[in-house]
C-alpha positions as a Markdown table, in Angstrom:
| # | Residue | x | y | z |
|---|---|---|---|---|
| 1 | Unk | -62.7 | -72.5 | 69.9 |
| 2 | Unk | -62.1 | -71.7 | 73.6 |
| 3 | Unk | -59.0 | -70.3 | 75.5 |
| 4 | Unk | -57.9 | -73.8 | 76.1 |
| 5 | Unk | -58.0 | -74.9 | 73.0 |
| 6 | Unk | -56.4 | -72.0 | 71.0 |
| 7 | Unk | -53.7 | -72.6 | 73.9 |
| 8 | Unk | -52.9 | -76.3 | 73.4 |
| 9 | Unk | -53.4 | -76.1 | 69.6 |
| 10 | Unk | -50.6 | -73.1 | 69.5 |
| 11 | Unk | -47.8 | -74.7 | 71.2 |
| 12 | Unk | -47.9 | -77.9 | 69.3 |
| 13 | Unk | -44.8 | -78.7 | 67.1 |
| 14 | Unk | -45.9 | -78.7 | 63.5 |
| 15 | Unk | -44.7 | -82.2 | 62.2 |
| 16 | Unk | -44.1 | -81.5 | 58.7 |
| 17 | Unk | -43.7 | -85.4 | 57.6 |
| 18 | Unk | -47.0 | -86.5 | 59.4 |
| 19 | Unk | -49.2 | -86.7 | 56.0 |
| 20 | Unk | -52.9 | -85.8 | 56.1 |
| 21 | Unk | -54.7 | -87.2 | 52.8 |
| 22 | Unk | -58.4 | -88.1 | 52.1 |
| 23 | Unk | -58.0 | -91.5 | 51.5 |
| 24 | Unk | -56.5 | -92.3 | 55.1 |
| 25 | Unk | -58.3 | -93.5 | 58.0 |
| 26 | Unk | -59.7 | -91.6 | 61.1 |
| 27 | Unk | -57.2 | -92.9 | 63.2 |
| 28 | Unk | -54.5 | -92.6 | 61.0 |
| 29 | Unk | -55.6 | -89.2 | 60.6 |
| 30 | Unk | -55.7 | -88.1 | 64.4 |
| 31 | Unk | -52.4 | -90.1 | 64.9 |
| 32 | Unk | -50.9 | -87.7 | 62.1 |
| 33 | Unk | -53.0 | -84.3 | 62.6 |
| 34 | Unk | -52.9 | -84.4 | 67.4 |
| 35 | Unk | -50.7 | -87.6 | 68.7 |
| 36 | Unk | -47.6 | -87.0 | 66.7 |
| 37 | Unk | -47.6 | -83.3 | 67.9 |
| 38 | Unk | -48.7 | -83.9 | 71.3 |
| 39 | Unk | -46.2 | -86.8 | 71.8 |
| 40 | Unk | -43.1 | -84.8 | 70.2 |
| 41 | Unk | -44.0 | -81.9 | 72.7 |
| 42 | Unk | -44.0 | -84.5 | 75.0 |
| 43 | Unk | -40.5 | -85.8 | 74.7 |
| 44 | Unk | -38.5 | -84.7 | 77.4 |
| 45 | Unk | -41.5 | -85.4 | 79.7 |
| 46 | Unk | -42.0 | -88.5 | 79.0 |
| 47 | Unk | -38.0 | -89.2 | 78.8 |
| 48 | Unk | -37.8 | -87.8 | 82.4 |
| 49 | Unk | -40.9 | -90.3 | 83.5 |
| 50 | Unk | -39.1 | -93.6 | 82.3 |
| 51 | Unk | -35.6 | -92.8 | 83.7 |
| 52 | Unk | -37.5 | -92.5 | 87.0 |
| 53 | Unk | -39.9 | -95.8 | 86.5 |
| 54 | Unk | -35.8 | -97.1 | 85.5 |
| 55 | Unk | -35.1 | -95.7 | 89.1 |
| 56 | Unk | -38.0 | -97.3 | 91.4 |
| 57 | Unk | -37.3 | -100.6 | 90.0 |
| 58 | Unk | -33.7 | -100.7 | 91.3 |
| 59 | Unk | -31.9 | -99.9 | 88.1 |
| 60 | Unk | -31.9 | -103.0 | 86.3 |
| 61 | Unk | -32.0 | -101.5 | 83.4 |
| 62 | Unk | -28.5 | -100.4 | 83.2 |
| 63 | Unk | -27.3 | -104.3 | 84.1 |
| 64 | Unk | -29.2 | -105.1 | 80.7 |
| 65 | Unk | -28.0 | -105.7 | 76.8 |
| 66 | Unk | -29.0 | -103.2 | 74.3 |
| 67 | Unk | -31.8 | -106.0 | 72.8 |
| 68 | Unk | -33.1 | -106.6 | 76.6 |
| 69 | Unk | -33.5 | -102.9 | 76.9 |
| 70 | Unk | -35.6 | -102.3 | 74.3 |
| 71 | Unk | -37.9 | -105.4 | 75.5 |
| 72 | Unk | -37.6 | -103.5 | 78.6 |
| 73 | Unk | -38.9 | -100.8 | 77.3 |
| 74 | Unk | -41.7 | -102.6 | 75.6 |
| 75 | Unk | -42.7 | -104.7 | 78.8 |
| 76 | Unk | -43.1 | -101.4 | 81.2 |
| 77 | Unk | -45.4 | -99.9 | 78.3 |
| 78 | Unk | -47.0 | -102.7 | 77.3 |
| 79 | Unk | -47.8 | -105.0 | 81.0 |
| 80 | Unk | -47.6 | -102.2 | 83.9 |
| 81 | Unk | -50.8 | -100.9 | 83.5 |
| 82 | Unk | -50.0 | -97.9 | 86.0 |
| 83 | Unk | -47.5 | -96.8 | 84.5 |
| 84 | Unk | -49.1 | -97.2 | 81.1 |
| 85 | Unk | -52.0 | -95.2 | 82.1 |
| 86 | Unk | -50.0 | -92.7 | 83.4 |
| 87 | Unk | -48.6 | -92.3 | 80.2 |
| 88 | Unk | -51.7 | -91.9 | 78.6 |
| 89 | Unk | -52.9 | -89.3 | 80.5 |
| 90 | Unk | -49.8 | -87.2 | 79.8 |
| 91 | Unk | -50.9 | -87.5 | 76.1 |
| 92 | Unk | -54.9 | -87.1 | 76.9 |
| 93 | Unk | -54.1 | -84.4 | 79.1 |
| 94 | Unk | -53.2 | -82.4 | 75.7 |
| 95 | Unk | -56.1 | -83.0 | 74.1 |
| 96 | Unk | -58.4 | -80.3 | 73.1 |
| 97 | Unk | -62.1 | -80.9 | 73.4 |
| 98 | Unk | -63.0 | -81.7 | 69.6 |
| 99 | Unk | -59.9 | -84.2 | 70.1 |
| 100 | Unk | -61.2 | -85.8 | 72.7 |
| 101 | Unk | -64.5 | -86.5 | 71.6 |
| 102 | Unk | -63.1 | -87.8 | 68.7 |
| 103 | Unk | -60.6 | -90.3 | 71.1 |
| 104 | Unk | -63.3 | -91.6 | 72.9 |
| 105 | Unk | -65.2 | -93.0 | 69.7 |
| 106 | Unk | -62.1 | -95.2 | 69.1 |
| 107 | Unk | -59.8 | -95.1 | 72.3 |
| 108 | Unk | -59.1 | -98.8 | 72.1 |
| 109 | Unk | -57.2 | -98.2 | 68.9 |
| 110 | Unk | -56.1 | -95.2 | 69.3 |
| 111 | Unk | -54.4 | -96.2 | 72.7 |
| 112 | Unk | -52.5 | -98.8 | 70.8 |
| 113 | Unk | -51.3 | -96.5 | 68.3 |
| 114 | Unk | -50.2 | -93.8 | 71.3 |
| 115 | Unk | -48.7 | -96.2 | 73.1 |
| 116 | Unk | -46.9 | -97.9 | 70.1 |
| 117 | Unk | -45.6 | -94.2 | 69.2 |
| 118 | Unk | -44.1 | -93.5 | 73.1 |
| 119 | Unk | -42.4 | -96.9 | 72.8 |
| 120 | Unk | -40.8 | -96.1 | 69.3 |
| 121 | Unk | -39.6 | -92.6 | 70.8 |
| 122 | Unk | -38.4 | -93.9 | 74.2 |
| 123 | Unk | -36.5 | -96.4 | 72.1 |
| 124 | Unk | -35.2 | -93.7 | 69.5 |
| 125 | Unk | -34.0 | -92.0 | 72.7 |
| 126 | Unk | -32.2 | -95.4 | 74.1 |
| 127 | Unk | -28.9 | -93.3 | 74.3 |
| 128 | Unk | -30.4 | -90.9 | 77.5 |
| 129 | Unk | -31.1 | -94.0 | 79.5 |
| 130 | Unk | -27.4 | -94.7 | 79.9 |
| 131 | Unk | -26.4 | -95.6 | 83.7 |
| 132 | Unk | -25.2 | -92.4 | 86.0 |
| 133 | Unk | -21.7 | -92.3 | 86.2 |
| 134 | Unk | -20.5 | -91.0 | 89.4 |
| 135 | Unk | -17.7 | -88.7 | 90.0 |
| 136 | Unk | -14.7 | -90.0 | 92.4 |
């Protein structure tokens, strides 16, 4: 394995309830085994990249019900392609070689999965996205 590699692969969170078996799928697999870890290292990244995508689109977030801001949430994931792809590449970017190779075999799929897992933890994390308050 090369520098980068070793690198990336040491400062990934192990996630001890992402099961590997032999019966589960390829994707599932690399879901479990590199975008779980990558993602969950992730977090405050990616936390810190929606409050400002919240920011350049004039704060209409914070004039929304919980429900709308979790379609909210789903809609800038799902239909900006930018920012989407921006997203992505903070998760690729993490990638080691090997996992790579193995991402481009499948990436259709394995973007909906990565995708569908930084929507779940932006949501899981709806209670950040709370309006600034200022001081008077």
């Amino acid at each position: 394995m090369s520098d980068r590699s070793d690198s990336l692969s040491s400062i990934r969170t192990e996630i001890q309830s992402a099961k590997v078996t032999d019966g589960m799928s390829e994707n599932e697999r690399f879901q479990n085994l590199t975008l779980r870890p990558i993602i969950k290292f992730q977090n405050d990244l990616l936390v810190a990249v929606f409050k400002n995508y919240i920011k350049k689109h004039k704060n209409a977030f914070y004039e929304l019900s919980l429900e709308k801001r979790f379609d909210y949430i789903e809609n800038a994931i799902q239909k900006d392609i930018k920012f989407r792809n921006s997203l992505k590449g903070m998760v690729i970017g993490h990638f080691t070689l090997s996992e790579y190779e193995i991402y481009t075999q499948n990436s259709s799929a394995l973007n909906k999965r990565m995708m569908n897992m930084v929507i779940t933890r932006l949501k899981d994390h709806i209670q950040l996205f709370e309006a600034p308050v200022l001081v008077q």
